[in-house]
C-alpha positions, 0 to 999 in steps of 0.5 A: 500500500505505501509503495503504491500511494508513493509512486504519484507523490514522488513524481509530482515533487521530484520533478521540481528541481529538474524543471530548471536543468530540462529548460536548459537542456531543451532551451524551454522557458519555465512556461513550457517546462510547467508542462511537465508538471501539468501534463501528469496533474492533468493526467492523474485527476482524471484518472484517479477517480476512474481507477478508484471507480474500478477498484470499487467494483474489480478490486485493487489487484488488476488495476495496481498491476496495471497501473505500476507496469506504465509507471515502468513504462513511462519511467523508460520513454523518460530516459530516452526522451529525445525533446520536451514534448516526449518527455510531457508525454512520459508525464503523462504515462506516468501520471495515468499509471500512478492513479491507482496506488491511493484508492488501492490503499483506502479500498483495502484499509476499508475492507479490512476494518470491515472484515475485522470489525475494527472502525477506526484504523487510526494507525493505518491511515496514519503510516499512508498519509505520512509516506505520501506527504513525506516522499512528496517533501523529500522529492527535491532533496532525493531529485537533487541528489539524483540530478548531481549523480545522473543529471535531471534523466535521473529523475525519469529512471528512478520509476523503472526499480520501483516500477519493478518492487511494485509489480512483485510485491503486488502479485506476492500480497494483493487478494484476488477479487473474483469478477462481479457475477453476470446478471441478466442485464448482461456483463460487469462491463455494463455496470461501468459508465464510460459515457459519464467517465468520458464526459467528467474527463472532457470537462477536466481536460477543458478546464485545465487548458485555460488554466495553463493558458488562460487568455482572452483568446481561449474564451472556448475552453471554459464553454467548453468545460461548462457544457461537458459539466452539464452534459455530465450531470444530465448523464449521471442524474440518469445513469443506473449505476452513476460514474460519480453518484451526484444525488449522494454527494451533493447532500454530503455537505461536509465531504464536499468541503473537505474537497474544496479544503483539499483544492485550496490548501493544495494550490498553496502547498504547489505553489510553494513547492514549485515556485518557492523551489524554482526561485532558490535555483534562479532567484537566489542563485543555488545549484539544484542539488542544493535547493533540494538540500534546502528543503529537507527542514520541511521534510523533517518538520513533517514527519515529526508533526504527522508522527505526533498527531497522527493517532489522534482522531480529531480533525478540526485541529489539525486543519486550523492550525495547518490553515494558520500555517500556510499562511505563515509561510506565505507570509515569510516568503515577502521579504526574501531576496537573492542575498537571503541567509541561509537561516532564513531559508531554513525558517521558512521550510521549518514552517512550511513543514507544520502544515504538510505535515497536518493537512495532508493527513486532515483530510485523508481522514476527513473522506475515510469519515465522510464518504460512502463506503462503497464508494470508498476507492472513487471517493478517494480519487477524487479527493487526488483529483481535488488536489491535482486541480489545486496543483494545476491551479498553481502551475498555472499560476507559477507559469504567470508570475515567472513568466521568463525566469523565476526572480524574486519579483516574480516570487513576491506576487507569488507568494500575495496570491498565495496569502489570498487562496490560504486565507479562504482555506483558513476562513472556510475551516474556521466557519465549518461546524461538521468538523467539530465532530468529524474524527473524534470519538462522539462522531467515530463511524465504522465502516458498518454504520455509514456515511456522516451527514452532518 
């Protein structure tokens, strides 16, 4: 469960400290090089709830091995990618063959608290929200090791031995799930709505091309988006057996929250990670090696903190105090410059590493609590959906501010939008009373008693 739940988060921070050594190997601007972040963002939020769809209904084995076979195969077409646009589709592959290690892992915690009777596997979710939000923090320190040992393909071939640990430990360990028995409605296929399925990835695909470009000339995009939205509703209003069950979200008040929680906390966790890590290379002058080394306070703080809280079921807290965090660290990015001292730099990581330590592992358990359990495995993709989106939102972002280097002007209106979007995120938690019960033990749903709808 942990090999597969990393293999998305390592490739989505990794690559941070690569971006500045691929532009120059390509001769690519960061606006282009933001591709190779987008295109596995892209990649991954449309497909994570599909696979986790999947999983609900085939069970995790066939869609790990799958999906852990193309993160092998993207790790190779990365290697030996001859120019930029190969390797955005490496991203790509890679992105769609991550999808399925997260869901994997909720579908099993769910089926196993189930089958033992045990309704809060506080420590299980603990050891998965720590190894996905650690291995997302050490990402550039290990990507910059890489890049000083291998150069940035380094980076690429890294995915081809864990590919490989996937692939046998998952024919060694995951259950096999027998297909769904045939009804007279015809073949498991048919419980699968490919129509809704296309019609939620059109309307993603839509959106997040504006978001990468979002000019007056693109005015089709968002049309587009809208209309593939409203298509998808009048289809999932209809379906049988609904791709994402609109009638059971939309009354779900709070798991709908914890998903704009996730978009918004996420757009300032990227926005930090990517543009915060590009300016120590550009904007302050350190090798990628060394801005990997640079952000290893952050990795440290993290894994304490979610060490400490982690078998602590409430929930509320930890988010209010990840919200205040972020905008701290927002706040401490104003005043750097390109002679800041290295015990700044090192302040600044120590307070992010509060919030990526707490938020990650809030919300994780917020979607345990909230959802559907027989949605448990697309629940959980959505939630990585959610987040993708909130780390498109900041390429997108990073892309503008850094429009051709990423220099300390470009890194203060950064770090303003930054303030704004986890100023809402602090807002929206403090004025959530469902969260007040959510996790603790007045408000501790088992798998067996259903779905909160405070």
């Amino acid at each position: 469960m942990i090999l597969g739940s990393i293999l998305n988060p390592v490739n989505s921070s990794i690559v941070s400290v690569a971006l500045v050594p691929i532009g120059a190997a390509f001769g690519a601007p960061p606006s282009q090089t933001a591709w190779l972040v987008s295109a596995l963002y892209l990649a991954t939020s449309i497909g994570q709830p599909v696979v986790g769809r999947l999983i609900d209904l085939y069970g995790p084995r066939r869609l790990f091995l799958a999906g852990t076979t193309l993160v092998g195969v993207a790790g190779l077409v990365g290697v030996l990618a001859p120019n930029l646009g190969v390797l955005v589709v490496a991203r790509v592959l890679l992105g769609f063959g991550t999808c399925a290690g997260y869901p994997a892992a909720m579908y099993l915690i769910r089926s196993e608290a189930e089958r033992t009777g045990r309704g809060s596997p506080a420590g299980v979710l603990t050891v998965i929200a720590v190894s996905t939000q650690t291995i997302a923090v050490v990402g550039p320190t290990l990507g910059g090791l890489l890049i000083a040992v291998g150069g940035w393909r380094a980076t690429l071939a890294v995915n081809i031995p864990l590919a490989a640990a996937g692939l046998i430990m998952g024919m060694w360990r995951l259950p096999r799930t027998p297909l769904p028995e045939r009804t007279g409605q015809g073949r498991p296929m048919a419980r699968l709505d490919l129509s809704g399925m296309v019609l939620f990835a059109a309307t993603l695909v839509a959106l997040l091309l504006f978001l990468m470009s979002p000019k007056a000339g693109h005015w089709y995009l968002p049309a587009l988006a809208v209309a593939a939205a409203a298509g998808f509703a009048f289809r999932e209003s209809r379906a049988a057996e609904p791709f994402i069950d609109l009638g059971v979200l939309g009354g779900n008040v709070p798991l709908l929250l914890t998903y704009l929680r996730a978009l918004l906390a996420y757009v300032v966790s990227y926005s930090f990670l990517y543009g915060y890590t590009q300016w120590l290379e550009d904007g302050r002058g350190l090798s990628a090696s060394q801005a990997g080394l640079a952000l290893l306070p952050m990795f440290l703080t993290g894994i304490v903190v979610s060490s400490l809280t982690g078998r602590h079921k409430e929930i509320r807290g930890k988010l209010l105090v990840g919200a205040a965090g972020q905008v701290a660290a927002c706040a401490l990015l104003l005043p750097l410059h390109r002679g800041s001292a290295v015990w700044l730099l090192v302040a600044v990581a120590i307070v992010c590493g509060v919030p990526q330590g707490l938020n990650s592992l809030a919300l994780q358990n917020s979607v345990y609590y909230q959802a559907d359990p027989a949605r448990i495995g697309s629940s959980a993709g959505l939630l990585r959906t959610f987040m993708y989106l909130g780390a498109m939102v900041s390429s997108a972002a990073s892309g503008a501010f850094f429009s051709r280097r990423a220099d300390t002007g470009g890194l203060h209106h950064l770090a303003w939008f930054m303030l704004a979007v986890g100023g809402v995120f602090l807002l929206i938690t403090v004025l959530d009373r469902s969260l007040r019960r959510a996790g603790t033990d007045k408000d501790d749903l088992s798998p067996r008693s259903g779905v909160s709808q405070t």
